[in-house]
N, C-alpha and C positions, 0 to 999 in steps of 0.2 A: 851368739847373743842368747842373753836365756829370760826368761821369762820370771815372772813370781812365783806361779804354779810349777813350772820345771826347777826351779830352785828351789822348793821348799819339798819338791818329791825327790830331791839328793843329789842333782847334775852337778853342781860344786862340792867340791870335796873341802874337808877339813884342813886345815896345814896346821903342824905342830911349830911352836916358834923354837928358834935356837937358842941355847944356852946361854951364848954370850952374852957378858956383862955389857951394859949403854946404861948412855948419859940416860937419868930419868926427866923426861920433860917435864916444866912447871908455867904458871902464868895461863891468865886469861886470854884470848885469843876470837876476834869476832871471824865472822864468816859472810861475807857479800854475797845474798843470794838473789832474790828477787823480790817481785810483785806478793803481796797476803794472799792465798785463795792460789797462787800459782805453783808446780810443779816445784823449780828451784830452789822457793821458799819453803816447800815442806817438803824436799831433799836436807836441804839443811839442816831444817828442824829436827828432822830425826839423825841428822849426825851429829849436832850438839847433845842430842838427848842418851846418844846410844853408851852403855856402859865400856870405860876402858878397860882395859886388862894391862895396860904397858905402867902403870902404876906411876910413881910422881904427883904431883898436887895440879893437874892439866885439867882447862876448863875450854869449851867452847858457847860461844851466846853467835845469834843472826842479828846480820842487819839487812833489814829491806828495804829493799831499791827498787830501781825502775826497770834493771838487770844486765844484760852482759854487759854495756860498754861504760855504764853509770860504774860497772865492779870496775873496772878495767882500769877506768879513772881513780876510783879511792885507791886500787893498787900501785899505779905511777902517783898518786900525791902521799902514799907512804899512809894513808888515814885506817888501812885495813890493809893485813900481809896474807890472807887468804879470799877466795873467790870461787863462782862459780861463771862460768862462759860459754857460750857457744864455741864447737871449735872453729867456724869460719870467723866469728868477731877474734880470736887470740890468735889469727896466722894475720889479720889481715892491720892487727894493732902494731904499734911501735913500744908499749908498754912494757920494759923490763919483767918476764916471768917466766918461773917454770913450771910445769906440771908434777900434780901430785899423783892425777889418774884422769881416766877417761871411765866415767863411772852410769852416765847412762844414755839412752838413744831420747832426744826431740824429736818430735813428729812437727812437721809443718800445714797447719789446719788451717783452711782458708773456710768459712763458716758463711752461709746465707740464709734469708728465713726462708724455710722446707718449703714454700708456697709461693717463691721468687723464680720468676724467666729465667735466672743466670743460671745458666748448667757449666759454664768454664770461666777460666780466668780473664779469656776473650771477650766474653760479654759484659766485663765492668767498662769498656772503654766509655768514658765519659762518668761513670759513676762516679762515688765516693766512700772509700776503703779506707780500711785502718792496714797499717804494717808494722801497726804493735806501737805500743808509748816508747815517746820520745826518751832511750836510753836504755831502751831493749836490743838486745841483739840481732831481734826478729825486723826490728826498724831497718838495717840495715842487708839482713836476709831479704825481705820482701822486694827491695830492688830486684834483685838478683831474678825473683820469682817474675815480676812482671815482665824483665828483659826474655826470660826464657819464654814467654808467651807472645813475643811479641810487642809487647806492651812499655812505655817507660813513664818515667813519674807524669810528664805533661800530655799524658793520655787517662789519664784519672787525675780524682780529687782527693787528695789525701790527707786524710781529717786521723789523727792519731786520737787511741780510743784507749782506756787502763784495761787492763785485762780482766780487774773486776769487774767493770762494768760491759762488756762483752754483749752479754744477753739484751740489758736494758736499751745500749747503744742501736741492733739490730731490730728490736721491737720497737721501737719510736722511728725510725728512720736516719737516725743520727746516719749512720753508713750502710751502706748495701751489702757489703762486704766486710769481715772485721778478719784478718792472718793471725795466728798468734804460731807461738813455736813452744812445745811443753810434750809433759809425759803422757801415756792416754791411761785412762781420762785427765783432762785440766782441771782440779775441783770446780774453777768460776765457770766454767763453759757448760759443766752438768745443770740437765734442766730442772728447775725447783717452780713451786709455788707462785705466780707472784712475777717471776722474769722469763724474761724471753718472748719472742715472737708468737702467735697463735698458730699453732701446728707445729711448733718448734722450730730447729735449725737443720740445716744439712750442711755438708762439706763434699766440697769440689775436690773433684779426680786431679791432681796435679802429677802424674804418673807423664804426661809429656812435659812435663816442665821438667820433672826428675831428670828425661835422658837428656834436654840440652844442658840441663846445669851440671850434668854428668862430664859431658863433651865439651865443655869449657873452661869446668872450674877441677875435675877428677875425680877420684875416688873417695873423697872427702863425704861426697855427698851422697847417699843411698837409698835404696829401694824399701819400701817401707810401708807398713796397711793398717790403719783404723778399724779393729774388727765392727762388726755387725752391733748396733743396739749402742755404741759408748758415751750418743749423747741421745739417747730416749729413741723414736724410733729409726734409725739412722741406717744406715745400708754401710756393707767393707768398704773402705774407702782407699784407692792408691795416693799417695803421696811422698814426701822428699825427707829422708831422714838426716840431722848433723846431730853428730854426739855433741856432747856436752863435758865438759873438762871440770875440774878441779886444779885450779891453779893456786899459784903462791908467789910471792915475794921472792927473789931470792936475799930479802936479808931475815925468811923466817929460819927461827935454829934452824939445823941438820936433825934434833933430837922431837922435833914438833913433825916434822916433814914425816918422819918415820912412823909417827906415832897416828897418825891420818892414815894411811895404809895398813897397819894394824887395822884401827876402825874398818877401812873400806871393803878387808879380810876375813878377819874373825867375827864381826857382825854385822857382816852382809845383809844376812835373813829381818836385821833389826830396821835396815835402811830403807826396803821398799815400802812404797805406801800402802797400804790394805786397795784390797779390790785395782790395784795395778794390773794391768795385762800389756802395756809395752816392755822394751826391753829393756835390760840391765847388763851393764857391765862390771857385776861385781864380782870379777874371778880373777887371777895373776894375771893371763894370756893377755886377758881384754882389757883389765884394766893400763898396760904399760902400753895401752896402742895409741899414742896423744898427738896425731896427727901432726909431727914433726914439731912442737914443740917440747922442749928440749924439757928432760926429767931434773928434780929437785934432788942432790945428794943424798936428804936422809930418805927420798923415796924411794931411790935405787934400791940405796943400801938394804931399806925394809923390803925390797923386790929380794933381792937375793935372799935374804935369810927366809922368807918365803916360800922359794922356789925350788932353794938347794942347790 
């Protein structure tokens, strides 16, 4: 896994592409990403944005959603042939797809206000938690989180909250608790002016939920840390890391499929957000690791000419 700061001091190397002639991709092409203000959405953003080199008249625009399983969905009704997912919401769907790449690491942030009794995920029993909007991936992650604690949906109140409204939701009382699952930082989650709690937010250690959902669900799920300061005054925080996929249709071309992986390649440096400090998977090794979902033709193929 590498960093912004370790990818921008040279840990990715260059790849030269190969010679050979390909179909040139053309056509407009949306991209299912997420929430405004969240992670996946301004993943997106800057892969629509980023300049191609694979030439053809290829365009990408975002659409925002509520995220992984809202994509999942316009991807089996055919409405959008690209997406962004959690990899446990694409092992755990039936939706026809393959992967383009596994392009970077979710942190799973479970958020309190800094000045709340709750120090674990134990102590919401009876409260009332968000586990991300209804068509998040995190909606469906968050089970997962309170089983590993002990805990299952009819031991809490489960009040679904947007991820914009995060802060707001915690300072008013709306929920005790609000999970989301994103890069670090979440832009909505950073503290501003105006929102949030008084004294801010904290986040709960979820480092023993990590090893049961290790031990029951595998190696999917990983070890993973919130450094020091990423939402105002905040302490390192342990918690449960799933990558995040890049999926597709399989009735998008072969010659589109390819041309994604170029992007995810050659302008890597273009994809992270400013002031990122989680991880990324933007390099060959990391990006072809899609958690047993099965690769897109032109992905491979743009892996090999890649890779050599």
């Amino acid at each position: 896994m590498i960093n912004r700061r370790q990818f921008l001091g040279g840990v990715a190397a260059a790849v030269a592409l190969s010679g050979c002639a390909r179909t040139q991709p053309s056509g407009t092409y949306e991209i299912a990403s997420g929430e405004r203000d969240g992670f996946q959405s301004e993943f997106a953003e800057l892969l629509a944005d980023a300049p191609s080199a694979s030439g053809g008249d290829l365009r990408f625009t975002v659409r925002y959603t509520t995220g992984s399983l809202e994509n999942l969905s316009l991807l089996a009704s055919g409405e959008v042939l690209i997406g962004l997912t959690l990899a446990d919401s694409a092992v755990l769907s039936d939706t026809p797809m393959l992967a383009i790449g596994r392009v970077y690491e979710n942190y799973l942030q479970c958020a309190v206000p800094a000045r709340s009794p709750v120090r674990s995920m134990k102590d919401l029993r009876g409260q009332t938690i968000s586990l991300g909007s209804p068509g998040s991936g995190t909606a469906q992650t968050g089970r997962r989180v309170l089983e590993a604690s002990g805990l299952t949906v009819d031991d809490v109140i489960v009040r679904p909250v947007s991820l914009t409204t995060v802060l707001d939701s915690l300072a008013d009382g709306t929920v005790a608790a609000a999970l989301w699952a994103g890069g670090v930082p979440t832009p909505a989650a950073v503290p501003r002016p105006g929102h949030g709690p008084d004294g801010g937010i904290r986040l709960l250690d979820l480092s023993a939920e990590y090893v049961e959902m290790r031990r029951v669900y595998g190696p999917m799920y990983e070890p993973v840390s919130v450094p020091a300061r990423t939402y105002g005054d905040t302490a390192e925080t342990a918690t449960v890391g799933v990558p995040s996929l890049l999926v597709a249709s399989p009735q998008l071309p072969d010659a589109v499929g390819g041309a994604l992986v170029d992007l995810l390649v050659d302008r890597a440096q273009d994809l992270i957000p400013p002031d990122t400090v989680g991880a990324q998977f933007l390099d060959v090794r990391s990006l072809i690791q899609t958690a047993g979902v099965p690769r897109h033709p032109g992905a491979v193929a743009a892996y090999r000419r890649h890779h050599g």
